[in-house]
MARBA-3410 file (N, C-alpha, C, O; in Angstrom, 1 decimal):
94
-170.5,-192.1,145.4,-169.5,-191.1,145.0,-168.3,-191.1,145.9,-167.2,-191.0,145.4 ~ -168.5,-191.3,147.2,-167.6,-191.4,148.3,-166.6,-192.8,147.6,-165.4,-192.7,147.4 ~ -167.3,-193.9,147.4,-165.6,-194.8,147.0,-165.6,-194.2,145.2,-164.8,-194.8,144.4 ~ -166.3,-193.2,144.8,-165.0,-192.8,143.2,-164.0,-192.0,144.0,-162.8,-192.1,143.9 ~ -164.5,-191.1,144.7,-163.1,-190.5,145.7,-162.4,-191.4,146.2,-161.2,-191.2,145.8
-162.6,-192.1,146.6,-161.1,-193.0,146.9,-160.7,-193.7,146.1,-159.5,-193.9,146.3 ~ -161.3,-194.4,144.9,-160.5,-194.8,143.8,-159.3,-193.6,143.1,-158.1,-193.6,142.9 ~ -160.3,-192.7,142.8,-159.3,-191.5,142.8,-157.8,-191.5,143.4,-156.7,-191.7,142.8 ~ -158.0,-191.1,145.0,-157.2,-190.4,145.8,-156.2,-191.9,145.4,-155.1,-191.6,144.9 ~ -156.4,-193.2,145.6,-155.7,-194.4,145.3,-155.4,-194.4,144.5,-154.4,-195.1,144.6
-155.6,-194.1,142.9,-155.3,-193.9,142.3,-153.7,-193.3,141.9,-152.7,-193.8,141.3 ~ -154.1,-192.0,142.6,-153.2,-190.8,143.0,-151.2,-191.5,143.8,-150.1,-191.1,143.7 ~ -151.9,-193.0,144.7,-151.1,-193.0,145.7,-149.8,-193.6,144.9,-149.1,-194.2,145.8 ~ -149.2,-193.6,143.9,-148.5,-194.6,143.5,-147.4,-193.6,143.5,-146.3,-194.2,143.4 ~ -147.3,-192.3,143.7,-146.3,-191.4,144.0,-146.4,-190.9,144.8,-145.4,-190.3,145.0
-147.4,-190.4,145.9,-147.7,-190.2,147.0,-148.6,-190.8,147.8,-149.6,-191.5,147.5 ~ -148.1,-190.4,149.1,-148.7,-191.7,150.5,-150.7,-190.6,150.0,-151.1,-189.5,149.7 ~ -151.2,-192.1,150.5,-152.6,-191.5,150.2,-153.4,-190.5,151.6,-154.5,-189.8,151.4 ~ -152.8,-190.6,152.5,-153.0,-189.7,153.2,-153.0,-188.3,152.8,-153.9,-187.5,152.7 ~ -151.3,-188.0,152.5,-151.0,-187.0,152.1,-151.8,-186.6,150.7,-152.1,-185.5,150.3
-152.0,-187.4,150.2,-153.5,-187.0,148.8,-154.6,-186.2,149.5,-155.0,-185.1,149.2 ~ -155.0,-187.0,150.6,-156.1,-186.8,150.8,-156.1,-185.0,151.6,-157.0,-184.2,151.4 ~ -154.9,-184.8,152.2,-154.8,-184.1,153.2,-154.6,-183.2,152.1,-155.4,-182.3,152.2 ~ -154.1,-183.0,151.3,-153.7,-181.9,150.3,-154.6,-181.8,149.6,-154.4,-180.7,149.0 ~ -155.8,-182.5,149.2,-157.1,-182.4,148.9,-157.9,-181.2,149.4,-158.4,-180.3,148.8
-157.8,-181.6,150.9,-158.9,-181.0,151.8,-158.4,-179.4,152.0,-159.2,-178.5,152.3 ~ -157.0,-179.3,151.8,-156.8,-177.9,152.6,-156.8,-177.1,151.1,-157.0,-175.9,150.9 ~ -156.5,-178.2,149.9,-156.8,-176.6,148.4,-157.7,-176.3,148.6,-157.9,-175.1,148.6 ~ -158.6,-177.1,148.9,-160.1,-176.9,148.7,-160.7,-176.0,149.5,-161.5,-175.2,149.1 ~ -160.1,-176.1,150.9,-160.6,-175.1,151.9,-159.7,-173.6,151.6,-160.2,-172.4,151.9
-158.4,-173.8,151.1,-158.1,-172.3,150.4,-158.4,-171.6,149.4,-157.8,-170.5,149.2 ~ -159.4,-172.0,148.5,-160.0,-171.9,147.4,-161.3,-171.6,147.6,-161.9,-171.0,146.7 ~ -161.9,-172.0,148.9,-162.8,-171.1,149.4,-162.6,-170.2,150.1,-163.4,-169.3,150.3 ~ -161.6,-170.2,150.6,-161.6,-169.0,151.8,-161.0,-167.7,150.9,-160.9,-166.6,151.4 ~ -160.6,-168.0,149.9,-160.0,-167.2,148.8,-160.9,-166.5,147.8,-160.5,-165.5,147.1
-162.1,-167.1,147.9,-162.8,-166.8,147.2,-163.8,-165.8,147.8,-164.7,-165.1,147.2 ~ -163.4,-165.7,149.4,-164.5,-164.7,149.8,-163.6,-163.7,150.8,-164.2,-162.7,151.0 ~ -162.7,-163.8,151.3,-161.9,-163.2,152.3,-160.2,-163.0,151.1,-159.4,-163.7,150.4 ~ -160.3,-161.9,151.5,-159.0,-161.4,150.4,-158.2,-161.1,151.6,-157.0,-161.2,151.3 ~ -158.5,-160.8,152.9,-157.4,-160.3,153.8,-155.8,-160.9,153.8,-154.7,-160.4,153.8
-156.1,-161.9,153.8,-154.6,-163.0,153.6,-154.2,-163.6,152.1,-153.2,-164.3,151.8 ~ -155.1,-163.2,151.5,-154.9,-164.2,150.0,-153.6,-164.7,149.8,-153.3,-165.9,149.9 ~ -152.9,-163.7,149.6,-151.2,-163.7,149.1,-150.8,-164.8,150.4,-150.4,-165.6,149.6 ~ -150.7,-165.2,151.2,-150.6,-165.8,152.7,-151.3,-167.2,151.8,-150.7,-168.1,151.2 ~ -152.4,-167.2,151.9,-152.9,-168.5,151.6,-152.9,-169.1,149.8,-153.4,-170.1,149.5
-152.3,-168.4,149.0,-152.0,-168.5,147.8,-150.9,-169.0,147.5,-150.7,-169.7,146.6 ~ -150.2,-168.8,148.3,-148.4,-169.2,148.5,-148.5,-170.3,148.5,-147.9,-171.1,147.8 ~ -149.6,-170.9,149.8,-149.7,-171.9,150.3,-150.6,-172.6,149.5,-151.0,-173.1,150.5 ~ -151.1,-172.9,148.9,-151.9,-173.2,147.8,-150.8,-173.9,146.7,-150.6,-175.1,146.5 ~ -150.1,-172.8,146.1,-149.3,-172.7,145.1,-148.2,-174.2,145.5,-147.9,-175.2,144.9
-147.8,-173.7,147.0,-146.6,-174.9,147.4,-147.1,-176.2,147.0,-146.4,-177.1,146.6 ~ -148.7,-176.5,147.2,-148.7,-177.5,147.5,-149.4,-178.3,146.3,-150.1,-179.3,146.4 ~ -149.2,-177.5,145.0,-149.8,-177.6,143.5,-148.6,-178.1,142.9,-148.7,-178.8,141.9 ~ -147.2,-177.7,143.3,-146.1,-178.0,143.0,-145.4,-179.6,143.3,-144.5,-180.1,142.6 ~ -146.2,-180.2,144.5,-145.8,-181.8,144.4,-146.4,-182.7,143.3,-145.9,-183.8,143.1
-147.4,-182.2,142.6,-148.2,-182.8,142.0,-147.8,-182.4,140.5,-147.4,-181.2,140.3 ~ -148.1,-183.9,139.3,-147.8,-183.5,138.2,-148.6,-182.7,137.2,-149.2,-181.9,137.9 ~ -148.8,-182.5,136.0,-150.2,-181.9,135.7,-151.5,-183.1,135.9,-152.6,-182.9,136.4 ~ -150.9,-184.5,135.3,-151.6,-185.5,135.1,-152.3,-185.3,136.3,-153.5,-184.9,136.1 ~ -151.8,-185.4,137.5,-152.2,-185.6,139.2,-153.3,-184.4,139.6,-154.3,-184.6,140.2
-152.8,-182.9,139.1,-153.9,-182.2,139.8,-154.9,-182.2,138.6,-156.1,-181.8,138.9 ~ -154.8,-182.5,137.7,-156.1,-182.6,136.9,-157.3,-183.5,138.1,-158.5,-183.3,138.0 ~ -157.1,-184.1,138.7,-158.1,-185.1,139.7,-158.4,-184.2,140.7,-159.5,-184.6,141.2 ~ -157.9,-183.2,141.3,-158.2,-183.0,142.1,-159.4,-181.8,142.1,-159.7,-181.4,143.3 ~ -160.1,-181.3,141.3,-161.1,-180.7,140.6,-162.2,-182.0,140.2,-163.4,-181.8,140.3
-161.8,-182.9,139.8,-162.7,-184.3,140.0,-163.4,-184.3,141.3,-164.6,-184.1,141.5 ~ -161.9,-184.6,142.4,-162.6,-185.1,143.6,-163.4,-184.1,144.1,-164.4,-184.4,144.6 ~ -162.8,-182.7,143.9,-164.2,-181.7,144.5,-165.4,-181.4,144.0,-166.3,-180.8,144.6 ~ -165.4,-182.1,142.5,-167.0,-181.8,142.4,-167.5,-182.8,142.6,-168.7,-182.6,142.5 ~ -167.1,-184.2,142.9,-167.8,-185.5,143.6,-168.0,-185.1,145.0,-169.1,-185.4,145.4
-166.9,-184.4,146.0,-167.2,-184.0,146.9,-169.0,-183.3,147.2,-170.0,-183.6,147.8 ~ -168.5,-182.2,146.3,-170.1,-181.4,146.3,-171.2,-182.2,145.8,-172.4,-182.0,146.2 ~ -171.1,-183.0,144.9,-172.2,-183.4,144.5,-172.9,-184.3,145.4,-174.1,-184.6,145.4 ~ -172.0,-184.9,146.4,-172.2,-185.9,147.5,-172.9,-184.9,148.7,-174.0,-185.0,149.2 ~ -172.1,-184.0,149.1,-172.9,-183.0,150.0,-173.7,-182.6,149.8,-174.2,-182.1,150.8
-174.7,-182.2,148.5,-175.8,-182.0,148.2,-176.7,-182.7,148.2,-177.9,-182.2,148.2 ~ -176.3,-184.3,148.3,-177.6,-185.1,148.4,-177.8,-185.1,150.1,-178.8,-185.4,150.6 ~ -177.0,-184.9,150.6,-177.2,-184.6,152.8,-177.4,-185.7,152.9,-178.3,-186.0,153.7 ~ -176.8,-186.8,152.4,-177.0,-188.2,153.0,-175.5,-188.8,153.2,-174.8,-189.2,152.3 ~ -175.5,-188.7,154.8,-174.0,-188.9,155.0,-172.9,-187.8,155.3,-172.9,-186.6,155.4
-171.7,-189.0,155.5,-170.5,-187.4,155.5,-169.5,-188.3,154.8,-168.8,-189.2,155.4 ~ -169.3,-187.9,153.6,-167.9,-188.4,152.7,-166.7,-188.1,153.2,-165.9,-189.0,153.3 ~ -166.4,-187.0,153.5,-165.1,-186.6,154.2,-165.0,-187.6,155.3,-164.1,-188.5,155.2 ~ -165.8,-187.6,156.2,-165.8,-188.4,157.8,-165.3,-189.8,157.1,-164.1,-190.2,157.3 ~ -166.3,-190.7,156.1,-165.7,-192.0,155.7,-164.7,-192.0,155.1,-163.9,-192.8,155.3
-164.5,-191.1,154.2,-162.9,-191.2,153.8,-161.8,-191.6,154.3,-161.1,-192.6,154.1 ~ -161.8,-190.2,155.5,-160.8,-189.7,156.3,-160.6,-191.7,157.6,-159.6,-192.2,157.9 ~ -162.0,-192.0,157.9,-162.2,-193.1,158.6,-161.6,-194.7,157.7,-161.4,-195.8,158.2 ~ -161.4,-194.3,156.1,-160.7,-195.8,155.3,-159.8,-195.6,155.7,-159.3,-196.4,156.6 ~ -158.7,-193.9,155.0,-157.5,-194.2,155.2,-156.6,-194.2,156.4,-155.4,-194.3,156.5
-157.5,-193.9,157.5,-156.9,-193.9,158.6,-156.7,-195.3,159.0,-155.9,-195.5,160.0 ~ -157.4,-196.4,158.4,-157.4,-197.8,159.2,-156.5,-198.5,158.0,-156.0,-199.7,158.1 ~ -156.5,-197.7,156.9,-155.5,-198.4,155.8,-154.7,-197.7,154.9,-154.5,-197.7,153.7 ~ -154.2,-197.0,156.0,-152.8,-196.0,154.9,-152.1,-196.0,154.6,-151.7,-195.0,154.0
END
């Protein structure tokens, strides 16, 4: 599941640096949880959410609800850390 996430995010890179995929990946995802249980900031972190739904086309964020449920489905099996390898390709080939 870890290289369909990066075929994905590569996928993705042909208008954006794949970093920046990846990076805008990880923080919807973590505002979308933290949104979902902590209301104190929402509007704060919704904004920020929103900004960064706005570089992307429809085509583009349709994937990114892909990569999070490959995400999860990979952390469910507890073998490994997808994010760590990920984060470990594109850093040595960004």
């Amino acid at each position: 599941m870890t290289q369909q996430m990066k075929k994905i995010i590569e996928g993705l890179s042909t208008r954006h640096m794949t970093w920046d995929i990846f990076s805008d990946f990880l923080e919807m995802a973590a505002i979308s949880f933290s949104n979902s249980v902590n209301l104190n900031t929402f509007d704060e972190r919704e904004k920020r959410y929103l900004d960064i739904v706005k570089k992307y086309n429809k085509q583009e964020l349709h994937k990114f609800p892909e990569l999070l449920s490959l995400l999860v489905d990979e952390l469910e099996t507890g073998l490994g850390d997808p994010l760590g390898t990920l984060f470990c390709e594109f850093l040595a080939n960004p």
